[in-house]
C-alpha positions as CSV (number, residue, x, y, z in Angstrom):
1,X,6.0,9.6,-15.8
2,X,8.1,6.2,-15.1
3,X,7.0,3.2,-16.4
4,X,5.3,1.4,-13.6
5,X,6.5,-2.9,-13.7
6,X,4.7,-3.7,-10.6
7,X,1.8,-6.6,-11.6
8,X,0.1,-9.3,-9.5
9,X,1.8,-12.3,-9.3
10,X,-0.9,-14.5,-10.0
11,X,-4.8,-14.2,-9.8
12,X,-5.2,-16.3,-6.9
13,X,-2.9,-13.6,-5.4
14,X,-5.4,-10.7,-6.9
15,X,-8.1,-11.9,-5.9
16,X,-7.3,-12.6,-2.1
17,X,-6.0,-9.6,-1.8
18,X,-8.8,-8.0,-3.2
19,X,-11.0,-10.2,-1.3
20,X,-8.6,-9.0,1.7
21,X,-9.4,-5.2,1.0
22,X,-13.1,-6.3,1.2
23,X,-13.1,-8.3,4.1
24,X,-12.3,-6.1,7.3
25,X,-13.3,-5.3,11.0
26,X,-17.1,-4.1,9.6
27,X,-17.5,-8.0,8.7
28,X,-17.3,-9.1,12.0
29,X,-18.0,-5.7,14.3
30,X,-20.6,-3.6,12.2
31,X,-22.2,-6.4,10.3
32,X,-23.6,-8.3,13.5
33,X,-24.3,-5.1,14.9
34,X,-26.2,-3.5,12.2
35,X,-27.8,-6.8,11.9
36,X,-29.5,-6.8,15.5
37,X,-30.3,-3.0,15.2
38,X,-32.4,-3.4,12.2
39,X,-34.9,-6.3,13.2
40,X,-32.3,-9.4,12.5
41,X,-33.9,-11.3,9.8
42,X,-35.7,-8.2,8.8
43,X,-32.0,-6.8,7.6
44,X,-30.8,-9.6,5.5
45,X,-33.5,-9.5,2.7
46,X,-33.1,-5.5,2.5
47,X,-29.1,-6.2,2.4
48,X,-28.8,-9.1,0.0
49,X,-31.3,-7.1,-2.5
50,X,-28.8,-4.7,-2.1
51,X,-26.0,-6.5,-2.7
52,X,-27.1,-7.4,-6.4
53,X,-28.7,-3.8,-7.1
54,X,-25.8,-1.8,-6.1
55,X,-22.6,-3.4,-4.9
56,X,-21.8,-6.3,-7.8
57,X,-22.6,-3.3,-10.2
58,X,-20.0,-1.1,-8.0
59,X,-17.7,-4.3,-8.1
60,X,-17.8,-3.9,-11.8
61,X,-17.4,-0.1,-12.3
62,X,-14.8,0.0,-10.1
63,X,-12.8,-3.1,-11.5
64,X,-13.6,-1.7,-14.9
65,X,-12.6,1.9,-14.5
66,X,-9.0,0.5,-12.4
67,X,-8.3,-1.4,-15.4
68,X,-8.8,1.0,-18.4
69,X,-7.0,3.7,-16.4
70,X,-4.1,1.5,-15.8
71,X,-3.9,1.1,-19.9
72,X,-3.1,4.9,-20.0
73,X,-0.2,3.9,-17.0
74,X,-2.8,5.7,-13.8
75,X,-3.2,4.2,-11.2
76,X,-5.0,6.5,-8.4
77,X,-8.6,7.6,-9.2
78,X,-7.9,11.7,-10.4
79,X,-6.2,10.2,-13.5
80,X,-7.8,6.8,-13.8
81,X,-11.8,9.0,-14.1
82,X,-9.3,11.6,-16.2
83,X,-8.1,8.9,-18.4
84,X,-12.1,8.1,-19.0
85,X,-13.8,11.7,-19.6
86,X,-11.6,14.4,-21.1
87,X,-11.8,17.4,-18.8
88,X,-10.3,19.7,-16.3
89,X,-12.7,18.8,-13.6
90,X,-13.6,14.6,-13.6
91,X,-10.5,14.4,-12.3
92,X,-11.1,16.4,-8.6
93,X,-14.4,13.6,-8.4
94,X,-10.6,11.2,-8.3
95,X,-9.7,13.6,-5.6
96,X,-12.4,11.3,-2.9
97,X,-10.3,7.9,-4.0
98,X,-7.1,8.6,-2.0
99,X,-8.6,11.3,0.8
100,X,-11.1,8.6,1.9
101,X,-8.5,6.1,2.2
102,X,-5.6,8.5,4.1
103,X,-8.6,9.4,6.3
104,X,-9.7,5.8,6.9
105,X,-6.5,4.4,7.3
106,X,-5.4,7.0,9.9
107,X,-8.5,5.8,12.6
108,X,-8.7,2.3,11.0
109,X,-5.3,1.5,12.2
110,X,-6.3,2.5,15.5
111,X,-8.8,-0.3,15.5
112,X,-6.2,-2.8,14.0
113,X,-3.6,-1.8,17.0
114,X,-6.6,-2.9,19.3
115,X,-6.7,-6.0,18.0
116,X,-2.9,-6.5,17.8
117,X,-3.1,-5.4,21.8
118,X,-6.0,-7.9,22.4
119,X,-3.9,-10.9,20.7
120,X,-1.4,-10.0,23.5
121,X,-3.7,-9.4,26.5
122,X,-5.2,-12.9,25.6
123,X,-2.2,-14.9,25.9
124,X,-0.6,-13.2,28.7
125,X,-3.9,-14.1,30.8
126,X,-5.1,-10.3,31.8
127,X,-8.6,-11.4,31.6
128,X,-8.1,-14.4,33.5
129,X,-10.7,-13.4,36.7
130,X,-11.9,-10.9,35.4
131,X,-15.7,-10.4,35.2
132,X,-18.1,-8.7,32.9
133,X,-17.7,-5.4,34.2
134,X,-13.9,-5.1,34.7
135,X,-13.3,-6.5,31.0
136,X,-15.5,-3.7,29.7
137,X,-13.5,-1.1,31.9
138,X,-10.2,-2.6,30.6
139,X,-11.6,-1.3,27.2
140,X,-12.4,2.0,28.5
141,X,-9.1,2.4,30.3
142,X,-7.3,1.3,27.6
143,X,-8.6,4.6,25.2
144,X,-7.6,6.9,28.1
145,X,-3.9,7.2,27.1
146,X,-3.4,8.2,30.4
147,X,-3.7,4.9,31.7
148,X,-1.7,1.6,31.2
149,X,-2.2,-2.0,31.8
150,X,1.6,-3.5,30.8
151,X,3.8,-0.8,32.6
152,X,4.2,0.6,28.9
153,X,3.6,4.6,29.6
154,X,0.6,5.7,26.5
155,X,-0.3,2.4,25.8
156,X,-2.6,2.8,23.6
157,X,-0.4,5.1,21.3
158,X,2.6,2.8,21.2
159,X,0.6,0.0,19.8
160,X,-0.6,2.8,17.1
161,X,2.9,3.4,16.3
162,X,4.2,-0.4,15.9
163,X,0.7,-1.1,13.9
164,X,1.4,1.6,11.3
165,X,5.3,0.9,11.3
166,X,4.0,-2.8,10.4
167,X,1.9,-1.5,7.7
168,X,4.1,1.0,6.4
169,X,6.8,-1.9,6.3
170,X,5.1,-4.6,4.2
171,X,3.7,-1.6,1.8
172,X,7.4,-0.5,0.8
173,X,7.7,-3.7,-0.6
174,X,4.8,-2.8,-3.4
175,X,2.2,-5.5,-4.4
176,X,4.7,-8.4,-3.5
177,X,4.5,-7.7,-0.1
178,X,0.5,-7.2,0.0
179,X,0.5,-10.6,-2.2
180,X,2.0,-12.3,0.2
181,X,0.1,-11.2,3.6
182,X,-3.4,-11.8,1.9
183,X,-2.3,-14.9,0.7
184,X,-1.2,-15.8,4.5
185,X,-3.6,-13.6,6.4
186,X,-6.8,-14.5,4.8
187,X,-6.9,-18.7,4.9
188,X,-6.1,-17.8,8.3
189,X,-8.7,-15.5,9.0
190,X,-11.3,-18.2,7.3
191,X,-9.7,-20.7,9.3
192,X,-10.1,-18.9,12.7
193,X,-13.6,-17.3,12.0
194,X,-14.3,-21.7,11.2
195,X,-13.2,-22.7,14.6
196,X,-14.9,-20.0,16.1
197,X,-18.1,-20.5,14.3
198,X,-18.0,-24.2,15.3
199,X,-17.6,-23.8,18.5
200,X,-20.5,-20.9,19.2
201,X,-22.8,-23.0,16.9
202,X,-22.3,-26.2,19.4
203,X,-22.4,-24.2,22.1
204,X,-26.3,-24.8,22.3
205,X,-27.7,-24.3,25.8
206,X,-24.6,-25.3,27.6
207,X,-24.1,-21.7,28.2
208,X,-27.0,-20.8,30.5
209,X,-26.6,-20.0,34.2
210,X,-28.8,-18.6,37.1
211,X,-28.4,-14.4,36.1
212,X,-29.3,-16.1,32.6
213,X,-31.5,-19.3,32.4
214,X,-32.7,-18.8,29.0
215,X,-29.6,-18.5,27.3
216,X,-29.0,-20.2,24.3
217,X,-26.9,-19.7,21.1
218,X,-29.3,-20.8,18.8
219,X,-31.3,-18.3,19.2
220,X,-29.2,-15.9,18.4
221,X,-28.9,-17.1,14.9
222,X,-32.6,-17.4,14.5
223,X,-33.1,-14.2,15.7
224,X,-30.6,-13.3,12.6
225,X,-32.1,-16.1,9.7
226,X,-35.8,-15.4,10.0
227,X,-36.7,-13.4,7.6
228,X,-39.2,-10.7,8.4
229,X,-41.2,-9.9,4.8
230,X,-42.6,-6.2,6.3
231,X,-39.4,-4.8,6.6
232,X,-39.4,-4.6,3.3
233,X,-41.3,-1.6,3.5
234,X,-39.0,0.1,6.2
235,X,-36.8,2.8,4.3
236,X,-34.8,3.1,7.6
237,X,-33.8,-0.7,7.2
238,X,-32.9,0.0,4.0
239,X,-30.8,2.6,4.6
240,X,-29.2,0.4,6.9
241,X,-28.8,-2.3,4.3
242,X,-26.9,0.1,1.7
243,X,-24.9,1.7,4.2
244,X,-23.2,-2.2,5.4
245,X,-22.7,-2.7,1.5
246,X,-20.2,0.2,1.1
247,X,-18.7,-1.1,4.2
248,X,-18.1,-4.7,3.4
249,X,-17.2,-4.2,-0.4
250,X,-14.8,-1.5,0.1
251,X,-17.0,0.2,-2.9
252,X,-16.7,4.1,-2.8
253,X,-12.9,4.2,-1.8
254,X,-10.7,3.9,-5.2
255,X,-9.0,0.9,-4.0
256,X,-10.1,-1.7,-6.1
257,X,-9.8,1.0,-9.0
258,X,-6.2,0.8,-7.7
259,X,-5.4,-2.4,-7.8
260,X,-7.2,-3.3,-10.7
261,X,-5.0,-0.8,-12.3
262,X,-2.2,-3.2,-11.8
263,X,-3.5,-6.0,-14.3
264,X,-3.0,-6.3,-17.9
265,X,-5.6,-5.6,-20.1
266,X,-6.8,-8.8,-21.5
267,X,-7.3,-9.7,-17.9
268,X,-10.9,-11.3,-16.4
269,X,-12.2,-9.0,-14.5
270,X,-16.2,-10.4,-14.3
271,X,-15.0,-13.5,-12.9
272,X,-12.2,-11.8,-10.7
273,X,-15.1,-9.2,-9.7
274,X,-17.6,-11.2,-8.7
275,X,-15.0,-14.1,-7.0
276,X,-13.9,-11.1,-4.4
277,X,-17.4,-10.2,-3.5
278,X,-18.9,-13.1,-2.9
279,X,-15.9,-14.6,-0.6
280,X,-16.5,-11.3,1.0
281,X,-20.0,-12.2,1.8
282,X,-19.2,-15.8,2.9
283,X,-17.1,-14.4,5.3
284,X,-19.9,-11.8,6.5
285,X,-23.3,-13.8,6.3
286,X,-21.5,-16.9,7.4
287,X,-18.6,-16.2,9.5
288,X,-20.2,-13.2,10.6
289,X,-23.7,-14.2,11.7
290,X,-21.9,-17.2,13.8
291,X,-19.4,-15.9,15.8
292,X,-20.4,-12.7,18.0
293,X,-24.1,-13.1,18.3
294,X,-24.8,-16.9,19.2
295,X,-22.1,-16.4,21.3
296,X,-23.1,-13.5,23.3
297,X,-26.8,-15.2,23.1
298,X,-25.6,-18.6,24.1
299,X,-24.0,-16.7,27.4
300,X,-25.5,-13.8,28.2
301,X,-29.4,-14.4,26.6
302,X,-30.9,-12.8,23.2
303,X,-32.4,-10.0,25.2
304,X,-29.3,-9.4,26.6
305,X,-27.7,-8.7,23.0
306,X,-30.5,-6.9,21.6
307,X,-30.2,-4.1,24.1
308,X,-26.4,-4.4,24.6
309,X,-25.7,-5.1,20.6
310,X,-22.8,-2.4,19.8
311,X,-19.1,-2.1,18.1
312,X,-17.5,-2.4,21.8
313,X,-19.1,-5.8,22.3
314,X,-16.1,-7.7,20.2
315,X,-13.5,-5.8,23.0
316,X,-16.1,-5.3,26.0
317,X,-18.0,-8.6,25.9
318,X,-15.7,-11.7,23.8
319,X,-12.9,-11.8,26.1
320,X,-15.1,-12.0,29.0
321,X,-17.3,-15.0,27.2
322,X,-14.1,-16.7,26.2
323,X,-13.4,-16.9,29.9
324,X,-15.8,-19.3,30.4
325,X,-13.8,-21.6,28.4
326,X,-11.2,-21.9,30.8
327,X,-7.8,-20.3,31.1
328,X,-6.2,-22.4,28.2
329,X,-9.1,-22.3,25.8
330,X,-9.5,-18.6,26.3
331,X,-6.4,-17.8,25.8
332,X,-6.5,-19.7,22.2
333,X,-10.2,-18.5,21.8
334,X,-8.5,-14.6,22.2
335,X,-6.1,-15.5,19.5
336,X,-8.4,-16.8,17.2
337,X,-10.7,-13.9,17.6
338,X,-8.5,-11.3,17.5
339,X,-6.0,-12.5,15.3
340,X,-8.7,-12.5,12.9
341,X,-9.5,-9.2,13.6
342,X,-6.3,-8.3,13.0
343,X,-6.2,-10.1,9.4
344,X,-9.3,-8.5,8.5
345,X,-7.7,-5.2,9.4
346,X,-4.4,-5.4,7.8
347,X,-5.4,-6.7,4.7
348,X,-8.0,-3.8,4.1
349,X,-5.3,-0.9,5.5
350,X,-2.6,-2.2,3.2
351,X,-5.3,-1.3,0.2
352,X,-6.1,2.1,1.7
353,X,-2.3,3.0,0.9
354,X,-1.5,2.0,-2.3
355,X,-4.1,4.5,-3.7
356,X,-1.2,7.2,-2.5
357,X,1.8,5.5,-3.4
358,X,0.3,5.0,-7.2
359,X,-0.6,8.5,-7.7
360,X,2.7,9.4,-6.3
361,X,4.6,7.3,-8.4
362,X,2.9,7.9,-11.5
363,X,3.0,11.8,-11.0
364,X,6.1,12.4,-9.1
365,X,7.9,9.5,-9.6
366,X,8.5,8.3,-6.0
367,X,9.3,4.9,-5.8
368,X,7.8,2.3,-3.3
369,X,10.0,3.4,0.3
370,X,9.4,7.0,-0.8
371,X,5.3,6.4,-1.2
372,X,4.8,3.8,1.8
373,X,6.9,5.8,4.2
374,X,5.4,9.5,3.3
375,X,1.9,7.5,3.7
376,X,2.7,6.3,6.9
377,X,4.0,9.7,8.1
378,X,0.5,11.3,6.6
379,X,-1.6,8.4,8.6
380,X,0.6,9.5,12.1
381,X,-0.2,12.8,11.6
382,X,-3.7,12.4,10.7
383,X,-4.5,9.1,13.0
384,X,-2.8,10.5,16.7
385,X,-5.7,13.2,17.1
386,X,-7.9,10.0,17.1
387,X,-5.8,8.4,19.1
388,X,-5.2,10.7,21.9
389,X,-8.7,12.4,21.6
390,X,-10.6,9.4,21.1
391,X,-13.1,10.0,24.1
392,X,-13.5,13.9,22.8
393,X,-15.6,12.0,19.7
394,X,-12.7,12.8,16.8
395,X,-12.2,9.0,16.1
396,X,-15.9,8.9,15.2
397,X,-15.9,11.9,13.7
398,X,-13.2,10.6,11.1
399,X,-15.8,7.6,10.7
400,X,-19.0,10.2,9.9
401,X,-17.1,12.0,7.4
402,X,-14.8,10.1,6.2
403,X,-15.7,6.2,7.0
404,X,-19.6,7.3,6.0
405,X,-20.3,10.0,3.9
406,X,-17.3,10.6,1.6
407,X,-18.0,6.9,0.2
408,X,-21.6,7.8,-0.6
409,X,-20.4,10.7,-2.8
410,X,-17.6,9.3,-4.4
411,X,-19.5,5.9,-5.3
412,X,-22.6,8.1,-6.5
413,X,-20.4,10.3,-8.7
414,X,-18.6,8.1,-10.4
415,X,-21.5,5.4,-11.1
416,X,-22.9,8.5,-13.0
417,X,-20.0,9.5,-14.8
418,X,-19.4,5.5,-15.5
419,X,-22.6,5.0,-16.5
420,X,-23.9,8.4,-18.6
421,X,-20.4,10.1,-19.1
422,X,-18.0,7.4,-19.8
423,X,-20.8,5.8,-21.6
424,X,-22.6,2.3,-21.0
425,X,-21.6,1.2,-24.5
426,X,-17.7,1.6,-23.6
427,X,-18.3,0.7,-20.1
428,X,-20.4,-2.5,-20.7
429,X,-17.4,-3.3,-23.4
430,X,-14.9,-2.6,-20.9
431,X,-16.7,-5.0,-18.1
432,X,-17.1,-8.2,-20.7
433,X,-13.9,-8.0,-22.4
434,X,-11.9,-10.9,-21.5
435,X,-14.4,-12.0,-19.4
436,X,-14.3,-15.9,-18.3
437,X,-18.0,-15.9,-17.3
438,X,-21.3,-14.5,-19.5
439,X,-21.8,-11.4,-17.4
440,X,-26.1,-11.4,-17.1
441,X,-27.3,-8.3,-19.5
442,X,-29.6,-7.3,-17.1
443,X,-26.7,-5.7,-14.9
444,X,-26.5,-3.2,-18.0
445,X,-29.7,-1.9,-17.3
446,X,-29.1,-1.9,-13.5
447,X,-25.8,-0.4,-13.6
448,X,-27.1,2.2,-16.2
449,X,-30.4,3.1,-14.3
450,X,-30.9,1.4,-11.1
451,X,-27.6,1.5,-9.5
452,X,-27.4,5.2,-9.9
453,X,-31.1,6.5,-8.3
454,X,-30.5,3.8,-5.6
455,X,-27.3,5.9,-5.0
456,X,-28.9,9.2,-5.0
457,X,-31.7,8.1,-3.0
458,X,-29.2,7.5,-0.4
459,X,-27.4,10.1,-0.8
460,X,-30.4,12.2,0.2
461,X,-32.1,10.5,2.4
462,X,-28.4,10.8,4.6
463,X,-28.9,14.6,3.5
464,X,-32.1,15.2,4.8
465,X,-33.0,12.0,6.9
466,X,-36.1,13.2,8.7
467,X,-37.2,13.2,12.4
468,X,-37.8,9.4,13.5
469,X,-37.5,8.7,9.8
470,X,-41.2,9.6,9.3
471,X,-41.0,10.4,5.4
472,X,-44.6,10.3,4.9
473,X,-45.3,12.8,8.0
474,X,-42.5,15.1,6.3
475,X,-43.9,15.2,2.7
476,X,-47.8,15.9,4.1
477,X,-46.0,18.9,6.1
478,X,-44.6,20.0,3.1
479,X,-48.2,20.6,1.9
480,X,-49.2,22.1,5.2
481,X,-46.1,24.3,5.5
482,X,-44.6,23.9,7.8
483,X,-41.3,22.3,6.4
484,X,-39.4,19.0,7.4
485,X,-38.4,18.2,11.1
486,X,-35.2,16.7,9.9
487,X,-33.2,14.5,12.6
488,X,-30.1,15.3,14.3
489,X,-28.2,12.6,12.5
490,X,-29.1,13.8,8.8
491,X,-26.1,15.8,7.1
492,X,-27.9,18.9,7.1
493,X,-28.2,18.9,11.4
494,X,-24.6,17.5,11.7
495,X,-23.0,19.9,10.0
496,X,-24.6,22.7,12.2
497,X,-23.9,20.4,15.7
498,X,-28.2,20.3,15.9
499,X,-27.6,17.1,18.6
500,X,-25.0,18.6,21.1
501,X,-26.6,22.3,20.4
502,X,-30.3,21.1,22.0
503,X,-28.1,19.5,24.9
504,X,-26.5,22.5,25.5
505,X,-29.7,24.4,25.4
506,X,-31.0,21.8,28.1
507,X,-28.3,21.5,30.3
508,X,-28.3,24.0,33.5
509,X,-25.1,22.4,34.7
510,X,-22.3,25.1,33.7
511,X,-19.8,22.2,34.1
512,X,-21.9,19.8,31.8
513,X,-22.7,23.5,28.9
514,X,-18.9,23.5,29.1
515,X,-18.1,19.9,28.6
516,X,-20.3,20.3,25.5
517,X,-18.6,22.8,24.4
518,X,-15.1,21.6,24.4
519,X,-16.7,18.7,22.7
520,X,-17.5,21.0,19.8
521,X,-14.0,22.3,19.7
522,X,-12.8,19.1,19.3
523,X,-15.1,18.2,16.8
524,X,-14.4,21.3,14.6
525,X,-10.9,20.8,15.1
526,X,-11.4,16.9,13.2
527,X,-13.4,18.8,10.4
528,X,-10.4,21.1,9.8
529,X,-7.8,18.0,9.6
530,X,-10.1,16.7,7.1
531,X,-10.7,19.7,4.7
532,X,-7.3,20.5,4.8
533,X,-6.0,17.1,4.2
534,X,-9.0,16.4,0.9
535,X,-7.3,20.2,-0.2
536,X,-4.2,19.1,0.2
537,X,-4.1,16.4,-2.3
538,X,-6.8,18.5,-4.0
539,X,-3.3,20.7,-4.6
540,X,-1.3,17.7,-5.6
541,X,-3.9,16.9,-7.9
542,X,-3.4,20.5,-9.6
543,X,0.1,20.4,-9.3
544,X,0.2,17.0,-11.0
545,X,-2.0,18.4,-14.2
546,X,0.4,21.3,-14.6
547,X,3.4,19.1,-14.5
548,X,1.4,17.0,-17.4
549,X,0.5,20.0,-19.6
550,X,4.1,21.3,-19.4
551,X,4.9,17.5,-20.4
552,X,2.4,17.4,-23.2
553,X,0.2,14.8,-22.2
554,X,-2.9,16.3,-19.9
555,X,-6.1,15.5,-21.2
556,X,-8.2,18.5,-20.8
């Protein structure tokens, strides 16, 4: 193993680029969106409980682990939870800390190249003219790699290419190089979302035309701000609520484990910890909440967005909104949109690859071109079926698996092992030691006890979400037997294709059974990239604990 001399250069530095690996597309595409879907102000109570039950505890498990494993010179998750719990298999739980981010990172950058094409299509004027319907076709031509808009024969795939060149680029310069975009990228971003926020907030009424006389931006943000007490009771909300945490804190990945690695050992990390998520959620609740939604409200009407709310609105909708600004305005309101898209994107794929380049430095000994390059080459490989088969349903199937699930697992396993494994006594220790701020005692008891069932709860309620989320009407039936009705988008139905199967079985159209069918193809094929890629470094993993015992120093 070579000593590793790469450190932060200063904490401002660590913790905008941890604040960076936080703050990403899902705060201004999934946030907003999850937001509407789930009652508006009946989300936010549901989501900020569970942002002080289960993501500041994450925040500190995960900064925790990162640092005591770097002590021991890890810094990927196998050997950081090895470096914790002696024992052959704790360090295969690791193995969900660098697959989850290779997965990510190889669709995610396919979202970042959108935004980097966007930034373009803005100031050249493409949009200029163009109404509501033929912006939103722009978006779906631009996914068929068949078609271009630029001259620029597949598009879509060369902007893929420059945006994971760029990436790969600023990762071979090692933690310098991610340093220096966060500290760049994300004043800018805060700076952009500002303006934007400004100018959707004072866009009042001013909006409204004859298709839509009631428009107005306010009451978009209402819509979002009034809290709603019965949702409270609504586990579906709930679900909803956990599901955005793991998305906007990057918990569940074994990037912040990562980076935390990289700091000394008498280091803050309660301060640094908390400081990250909480600039993380001013940029979600704030930013967030003011940008797409009183927007599209203060143009196209509330109703409008409550049936229309979706991930495509920030590329099918925005440029057609900022066109109402007039031609120079738009093109600076495309900028500022999707440049900050394209901050929030960078700053979190740069993380997803340094869990890789660690693990392959501190195993193999590959230095920073070596590990940035081979990750790059692993993300093309992985990322161009998502990419080229995006309309098949591979890009979201990446997302299910990868973007959805995996996180749940890994952040439930290793909260256990943390907590009961590790120990609370060593891991509370390890939280407050150094720390600049008197860390509340009652996070022991919640990361100990209620972090972990929260966890699990999710976990299975994912596993065997039932039909129409009627939990009650499941757990009489049990009594009755006659067994649950689960849903098609629970685990259990996924896995077995329940939702295109009953289409299939519906469908009298041989052209439309067929269609189906290649659409399970494709979404088999996506599994197999993904189970072969988590064995893969499943291998590496193996091969790395072998080339410790033969050096004497595997813990087992």
């Amino acid at each position: 193993m070579s000593k590793d001399t790469q450190a932060w250069g200063s904490r401002v530095g660590l913790i905008l680029a941890m604040a960076g690996n936080a703050v990403g597309l899902g705060n201004f595409l999934r946030f907003p969106v999850q937001a509407v879907q789930n009652g508006g102000g009946a989300f936010i109570i549901p989501y900020l409980i569970c942002f002080l039950l289960m993501g500041i505890p994450l925040l500190y498990i995960e900064w925790a682990s990162g640092r005591f494993g770097g002590k021991f010179g890890n810094h990927s998750t196998p050997y950081i939870l090895d470096s914790m719990v002696k024992g052959r298999i704790l360090k295969y739980i690791g193995v969900f800390g660098i697959f989850t981010n290779v997965a990510v990172a190889a669709y995610y950058c396919y979202i970042e190249s959108w935004t980097m094409s966007y930034v373009y299509h803005s100031l050249v004027g493409t949009f200029e003219g163009m109404n509501q319907t033929s912006v939103a076709q722009f978006f779906n031509n631009y996914v068929d790699i068949s078609k271009s808009s630029t001259g620029i024969p597949y598009e879509a795939v060369v902007f893929y290419i420059a945006c994971l060149l760029l990436n790969t680029y600023i990762l071979s310069k090692g933690l310098k190089g991610i340093e220096k975009v966060a500290k760049i990228g994300m004043p800018l971003l805060i700076l952009f979302g500002l303006i934007l926020a400004i100018k959707g907030l004072t866009l009042g009424t001013s909006g409204a035309s004859e298709l839509f006389p009631n428009a107005n931006a306010w009451d978009g943000l209402n819509f979002l701000w009034t809290p709603q007490y019965e949702s409270i009771l609504d586990l579906k909300v709930w679900m909803a609520a956990a599901g955005q945490i793991f998305f906007t804190l990057s918990v569940g990945m074994g990037t912040i484990q990562c980076y935390a690695a990289y700091m000394s050992s008498k280091d803050d990390i309660a301060l640094n910890a908390v400081s990250a998520g909480f600039m993380n959620e001013f940029v979600e609740v704030v930013l967030g909440s003011a940008i797409v939604i009183p927007i599209a409200a203060g143009y196209l009407g509330l109703d409008w967005v409550l049936e229309n709310a979706g991930f495509g609105m920030a590329f099918q909708t925005m440029p057609y909104l900022f066109q109402q600004w007039g031609p120079v305005l738009a093109a600076f309101a495309g900028l500022f949109w999707f440049g900050l898209l394209f901050f929030a994107g960078i700053t979190s794929s740069l993380a997803m690859g340094t869990p890789w380049m660690g693990f392959m430095k501190d195993e193999f000994n590959w230095g920073q071109n070596k590990g940035a390059w081979s990750f790059g080459l692993l993300i093309l490989i992985m990322g161009l079926p998502t990419v080229i088969f995006f309309q098949e349903g591979v890009f979201d199937e990446y997302d299910y698996w990868a973007g959805t699930i995996s996180l749940v697992v890994f952040a439930m396993l290793e909260t256990i092992l943390f907590s009961w494994i590790f120990g609370m006594k060593k891991g509370w220790a390890e939280i407050t030691s150094g720390a600049d701020i008197q860390v509340p005692l009652i996070f022991k008891f919640i990361i100990k006890f209620v972090t972990p069932v929260m966890l699990i709860i999710i976990f299975l309620g994912s596993l065997f979400k039932p039909l129409n989320n009627d939990w009650s009407g499941n757990v009489k039936s049990l009594f009755t037997g006659n067994g649950w009705n689960l849903d098609n988008g629970s685990i259990v139905k996924t896995v077995m294709h329940a939702g295109i199967k009953d289409k299939i079985a519906a469908a009298t159209d041989p052209a439309v059974i067929a269609q189906l069918q290649d659409q399970i193809m494709y979404l088999n094929i996506a599994r197999f990239l993904l189970l072969g890629l988590f064995i893969f470094i499943s291998l590496l993993v193996y091969t790395a604990f072998l080339k410790r015992r033969r050096e004497g120093r595997a813990t087992l």
